[in-house]
Structures are given as C-alpha cells and as structure tokens.
N, C-alpha and C positions, 0 to 999 in steps of 0.2 A: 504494500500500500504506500503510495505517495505521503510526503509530508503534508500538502495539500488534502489529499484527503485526509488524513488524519486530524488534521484542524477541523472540519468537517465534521467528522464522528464524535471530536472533542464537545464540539457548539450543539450538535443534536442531541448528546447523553446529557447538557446540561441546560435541557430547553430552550435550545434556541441561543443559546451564551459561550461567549467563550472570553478569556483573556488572559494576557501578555505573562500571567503569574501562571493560568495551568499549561500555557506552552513550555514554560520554562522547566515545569517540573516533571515535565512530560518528557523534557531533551531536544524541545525541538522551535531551531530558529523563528526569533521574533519579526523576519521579513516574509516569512507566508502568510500573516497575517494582511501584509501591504498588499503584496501580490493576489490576496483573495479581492481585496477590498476593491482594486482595478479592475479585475474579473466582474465586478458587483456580487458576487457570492459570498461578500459579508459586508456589513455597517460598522462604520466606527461611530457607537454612541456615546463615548465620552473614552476620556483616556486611558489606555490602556484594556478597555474593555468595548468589543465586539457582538454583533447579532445577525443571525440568517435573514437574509429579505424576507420581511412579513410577520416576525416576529414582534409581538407587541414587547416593548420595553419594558424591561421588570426593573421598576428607580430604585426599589426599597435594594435589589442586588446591585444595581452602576453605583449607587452611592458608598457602600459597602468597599466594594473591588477600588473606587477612588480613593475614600478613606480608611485605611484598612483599620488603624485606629479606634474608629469611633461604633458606638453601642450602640443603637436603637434604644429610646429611654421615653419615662415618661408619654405622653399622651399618644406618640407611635409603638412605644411597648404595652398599651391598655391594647391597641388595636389588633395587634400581632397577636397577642394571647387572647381574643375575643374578649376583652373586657369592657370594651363600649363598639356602640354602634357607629361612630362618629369616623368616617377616613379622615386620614388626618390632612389637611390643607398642607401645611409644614410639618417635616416628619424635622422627629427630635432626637438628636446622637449628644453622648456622653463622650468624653476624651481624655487622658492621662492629662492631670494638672499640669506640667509643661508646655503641653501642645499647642503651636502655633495654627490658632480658627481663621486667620485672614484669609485662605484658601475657600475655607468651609462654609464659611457667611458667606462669600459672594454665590455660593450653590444655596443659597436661601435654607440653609436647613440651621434650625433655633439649634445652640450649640452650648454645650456646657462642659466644666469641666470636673475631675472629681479628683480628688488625692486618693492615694493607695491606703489602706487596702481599700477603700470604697468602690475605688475604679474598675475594680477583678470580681468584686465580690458578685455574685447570682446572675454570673453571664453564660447562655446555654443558647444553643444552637436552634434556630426554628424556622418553620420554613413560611416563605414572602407567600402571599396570594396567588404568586404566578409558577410557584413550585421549587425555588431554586434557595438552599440554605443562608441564612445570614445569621447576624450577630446581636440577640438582645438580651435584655436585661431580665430574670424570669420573672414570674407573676410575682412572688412575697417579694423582691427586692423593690419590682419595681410598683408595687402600690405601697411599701413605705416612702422611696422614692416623692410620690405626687403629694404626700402630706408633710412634706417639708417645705418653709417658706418660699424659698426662692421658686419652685417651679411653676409657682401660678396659675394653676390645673383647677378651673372654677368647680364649685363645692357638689353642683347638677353633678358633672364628670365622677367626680371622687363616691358620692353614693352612688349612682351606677355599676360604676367597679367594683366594689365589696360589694353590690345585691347579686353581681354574675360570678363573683371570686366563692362566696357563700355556698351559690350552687352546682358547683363544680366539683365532679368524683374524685380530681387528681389535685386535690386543692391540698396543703400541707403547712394546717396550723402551726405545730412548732417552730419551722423553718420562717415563717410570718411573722412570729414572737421573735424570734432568735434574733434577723433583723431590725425588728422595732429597736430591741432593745440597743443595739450597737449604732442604729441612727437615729437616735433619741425621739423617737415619735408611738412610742409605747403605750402612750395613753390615748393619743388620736387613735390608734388601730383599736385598742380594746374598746373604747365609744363605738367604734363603727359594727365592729364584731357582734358585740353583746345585745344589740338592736337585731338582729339578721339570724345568728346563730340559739 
C-alpha cells in the first residue's frame, strides 16, 4: 500500500480525520499530507489537522489536535457528559497555568487556566458528537468545576446539571465528595445533592 493510501485508511478509521501527529506516529512523511490536499483528496481545516471531502468538521476534535494542551471544561464539559441540553456557542478548554492563551482566544474559545494538581486532576477521555476521542474534564470534577466563582456558569445551568448528574447509573458520589472537598466547594455540592438525592 502507498503512503498515500495509507493517509487515506488513517483519515477513514478516524472519521473522516486525520493529522500531522498520527502521521508521525505512524512513520510516515508529513508531505503526503500536501500532496493529498493538491489531489483534493483531503482539507486542511486548520493546522496540522486534515479531512476527507464531505466530511463534516468535528471543532470539538480540530480544536483538540491544535491545542493539544487544553481540556474541554466547564459548560463544554456539562455538554460532553450530557449534562445540559444547551450546545455550547463557545466551547471552554482549561490549560496548564503557564500556558500562553494569545493563540487560543483568537480561536474564540473562553480559556482558563488551572495550577497542578488541579490541571490533571479528572481528565478522561470521551468521545465528540461526531465520534472521534478528545480530552475533558469528567463529570464530578467538572460540576465542582462550575460552582467555583470565577466560571460564571448561571445558577439555571448548574441545577440542570446535578438534576441529570443525580440520574445517572454511572454517577460516582465519593469521587464528587473527594473533589469538592480539594476544590473547596463542598458545601455548594452537598446543597445541591441533598435536594435531588
């Protein structure tokens, strides 16, 4: 099989997607990417990240593959874990406290930063609406997450979330607690809990 085809097989096993990072890991040069892209047998929709003609854009995964960094958080992590019904207009990523945002705001995405351990802490793998893995923050981190000041997640949003967090099989009280308590909103959570539970 061609390199060419092989980029190919790469973009089809992952809906439609492909970029410059699983060529590499793959062994195989980042100029058949160019060379598809002349052909029209693939899109460059944003850097370093690639798509089949026809393929609807998955942003929640370009924005991902651009910043490899940053977390799905807050009101795009309610959405990801079906916690609200609401798409989000600007989806919200989290970043290692050093991390230079002047890239990442001008892709309009609301951007925050967290210090270690806070940055690592209940980040798990899930998958975009359009099928293809990314990177957010899980449900107990991130509905302590929205009940901390600075995120500004109106109060409508936040009881939504714990009435769908409540009725959820895979839901994991302790883990809930465990958080509150290490991001001091321990007492918000159990107000909301003990209405619902």
């Amino acid at each position: 099989m061609s390199n060419s085809n092989k980029v190919l097989t790469i973009a089809k096993e992952n809906n439609g997607t492909v970029t410059s990072a699983m060529l590499q890991s793959a062994g195989i040069a980042r100029q058949y990417l160019k060379i598809l892209v002349d052909k029209g047998l693939l899109e460059k929709v944003a850097r370093g990240v690639y798509v089949l003609p026809g393929v609807w854009d998955d942003e929640f995964f370009i924005l991902q593959a651009q910043f490899k960094k940053g977390i799905f958080s807050n009101e795009t992590g309610l959405f990801l874990h079906d916690l609200t019904d609401r798409t989000p207009l600007v989806y919200s990523m989290t970043f290692p406290e050093n991390y230079n945002l002047s890239n990442v705001k001008k892709e309009g995405i609301l951007a925050s930063r967290a210090k270690e351990p806070f940055y690592n802490m209940g980040i798990e793998t899930v998958i975009s609406p359009s099928g293809n893995e990314i990177l957010s923050y899980g449900m107990e981190k991130t509905l302590c997450d929205i009940l901390r000041p600075r995120s500004r997640v109106e109060t409508g949003v936040i009881v939504e979330a714990f009435k769908r967090y409540a009725a959820k099989v895979n839901k994991n009280i302790p883990k809930l607690s465990e958080y509150a308590k290490i991001l001091r909103v321990e007492g918000k959570v159990r107000a909301y809990l003990e209405v619902l539970i």
